[in-house]
N, C-alpha and C positions, 0 to 999 in steps of 0.2 A: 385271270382277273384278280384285282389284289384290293382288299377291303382294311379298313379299318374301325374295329371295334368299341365303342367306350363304355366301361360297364361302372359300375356305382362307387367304387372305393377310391384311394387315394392316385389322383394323378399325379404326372410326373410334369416339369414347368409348363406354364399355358404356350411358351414360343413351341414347347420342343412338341404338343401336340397338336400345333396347327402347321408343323411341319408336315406331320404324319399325312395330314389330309390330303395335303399338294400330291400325294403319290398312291394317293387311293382312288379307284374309282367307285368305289362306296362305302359309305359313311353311316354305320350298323351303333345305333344306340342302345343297349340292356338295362331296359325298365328305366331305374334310376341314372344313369346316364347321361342320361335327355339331359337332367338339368346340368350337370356338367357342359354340355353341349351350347347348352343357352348361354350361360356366364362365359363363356368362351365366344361366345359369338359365332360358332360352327352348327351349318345347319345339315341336318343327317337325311341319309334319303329314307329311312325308316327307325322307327321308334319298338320294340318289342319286349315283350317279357307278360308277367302277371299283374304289375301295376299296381302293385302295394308302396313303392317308391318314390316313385314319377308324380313333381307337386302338381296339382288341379293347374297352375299357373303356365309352367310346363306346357304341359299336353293346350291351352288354349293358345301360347304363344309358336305351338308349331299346330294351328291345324292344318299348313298347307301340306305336311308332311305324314305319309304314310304311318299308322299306326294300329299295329298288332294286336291286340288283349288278346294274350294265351294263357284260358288258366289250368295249368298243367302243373300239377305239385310235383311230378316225378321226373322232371327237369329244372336246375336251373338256369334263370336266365340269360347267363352269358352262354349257355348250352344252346338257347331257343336262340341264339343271335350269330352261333353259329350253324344251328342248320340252315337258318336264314341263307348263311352265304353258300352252303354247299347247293339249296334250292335253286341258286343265282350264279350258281359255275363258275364260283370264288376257288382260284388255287392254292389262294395263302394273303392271311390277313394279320396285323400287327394287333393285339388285345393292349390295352390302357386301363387303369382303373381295377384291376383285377384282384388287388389287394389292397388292405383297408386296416380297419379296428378290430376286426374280428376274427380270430383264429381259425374260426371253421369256414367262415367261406373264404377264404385265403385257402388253406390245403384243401378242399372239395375243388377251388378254380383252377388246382394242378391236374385235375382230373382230366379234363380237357384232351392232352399232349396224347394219354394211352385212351382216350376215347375214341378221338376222330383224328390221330397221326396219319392213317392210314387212305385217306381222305383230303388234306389238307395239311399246308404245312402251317403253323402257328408260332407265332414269338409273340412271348411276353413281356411288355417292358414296362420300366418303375423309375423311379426318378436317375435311378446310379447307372443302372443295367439293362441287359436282357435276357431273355430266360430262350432256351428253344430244346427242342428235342434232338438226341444224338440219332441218327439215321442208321444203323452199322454201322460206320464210321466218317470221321468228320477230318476238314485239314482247312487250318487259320492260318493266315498272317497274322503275324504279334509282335510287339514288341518285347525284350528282354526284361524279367520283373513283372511284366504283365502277369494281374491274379485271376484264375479262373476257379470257381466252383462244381463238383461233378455231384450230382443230387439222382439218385435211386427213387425211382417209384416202385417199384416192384423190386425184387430180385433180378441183379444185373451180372450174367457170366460172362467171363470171357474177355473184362476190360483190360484193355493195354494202351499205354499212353507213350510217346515218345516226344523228347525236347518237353520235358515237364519235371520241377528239382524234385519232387513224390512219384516218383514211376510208378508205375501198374503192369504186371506184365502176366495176363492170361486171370488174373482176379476178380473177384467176387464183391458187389458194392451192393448193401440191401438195408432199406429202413429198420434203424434202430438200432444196426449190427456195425455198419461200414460203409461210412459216406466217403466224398472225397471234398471237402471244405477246402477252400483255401489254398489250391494248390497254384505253383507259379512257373512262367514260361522262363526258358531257360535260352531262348533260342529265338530267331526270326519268325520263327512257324512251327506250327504244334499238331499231332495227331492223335487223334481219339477213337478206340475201335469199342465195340460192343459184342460181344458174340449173339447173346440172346436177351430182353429185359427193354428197360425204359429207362433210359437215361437222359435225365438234363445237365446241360450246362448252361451255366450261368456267366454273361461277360459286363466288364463294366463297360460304359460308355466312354468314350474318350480320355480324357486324363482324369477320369474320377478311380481307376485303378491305383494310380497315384496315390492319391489320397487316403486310400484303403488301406493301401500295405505300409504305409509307416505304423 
């Protein structure tokens, strides 16, 4: 079962998130959310979080719509919107909104990927891209020029890359020390391995790669 998340920060265009919903079978809003949801015209099968966000307006224009109050300071709520789905035998759900104005909860909403990887698979996407966890290893179609980013949560060994212009071959990618920003496919298809660690990669959308690498 595949969900789709909206949590409070900045979305990505209103077509390209009511694409998202035609392919979800449910429709998970995080506190703040909701109202993104409303102004969209997308109606969610559940509303959740602590509800310090969520306008009174909101919450009266969906009461037909299932809604949570969890107030649990030791989770955030796009956290509580994904246990939600693991409650609900969600195998993998797209997150929207996940980042915003605010630098902390932007890197705390990375936390996610080494939370509940294990569990669930999760993409994160924003107006340009998509964010997803590397598995052990990964293999894409791409086009030539196509730019990919490699982002370390932790301490990442053992990264090797082939058909990418920055190879990697058996290295070490760790916040602070050694990322891999900016890297570009060289080739129709790219491979990404991990030995041990948390790696994201970041992809753009369509020809917005394009766009990037000039």
């Amino acid at each position: 079962m595949h969900a789709l998340i909206i949590a409070n920060g900045t979305l990505p265009q209103p077509d390209f998130v009511r694409g998202l919903v035609k392919f979800a079978n449910l429709v998970i809003c995080a506190d703040g959310g909701a109202n993104h949801a409303r102004e969209l015209g997308i109606k969610p099968n559940s509303i959740i979080g602590d509800f310090d966000s969520i306008l009174p307006e909101t919450r009266r224009y969906f009461t037909s719509v299932e809604q949570q109050h969890v107030d649990d300071q030791n989770s955030t709520d796009l956290e509580k919107a994904v246990e939600y789905c693991l409650n609900h035998n969600v195998t993998s759900a797209d997150v929207v909104g996940a980042s915003g104005s605010r630098i902390d909860h932007t890197i705390v909403g990375l936390g996610i990927f080494k939370k509940y990887d294990a569990r669930i698979h999760l993409r994160m996407l924003d107006t340009l891209g998509e964010l997803t966890l590397i598995r052990k290893e990964i293999h894409l179609a791409t086009r030539e020029g196509e730019v990919f980013s490699l982002i370390p949560l932790d301490t990442c060994t053992g990264v090797t890359t082939k058909n990418l212009k920055y190879p990697l071959a058996n290295e070490t990618l760790a916040p602070g020390v050694r990322d891999g920003l900016g890297n570009i496919a060289t080739s129709g298809d790219i491979t990404i391995t991990v030995a041990d660690g948390s790696l994201l990669i970041y992809r753009f959308h369509g020809h917005a790669w394009q766009f990037s690498h000039r």
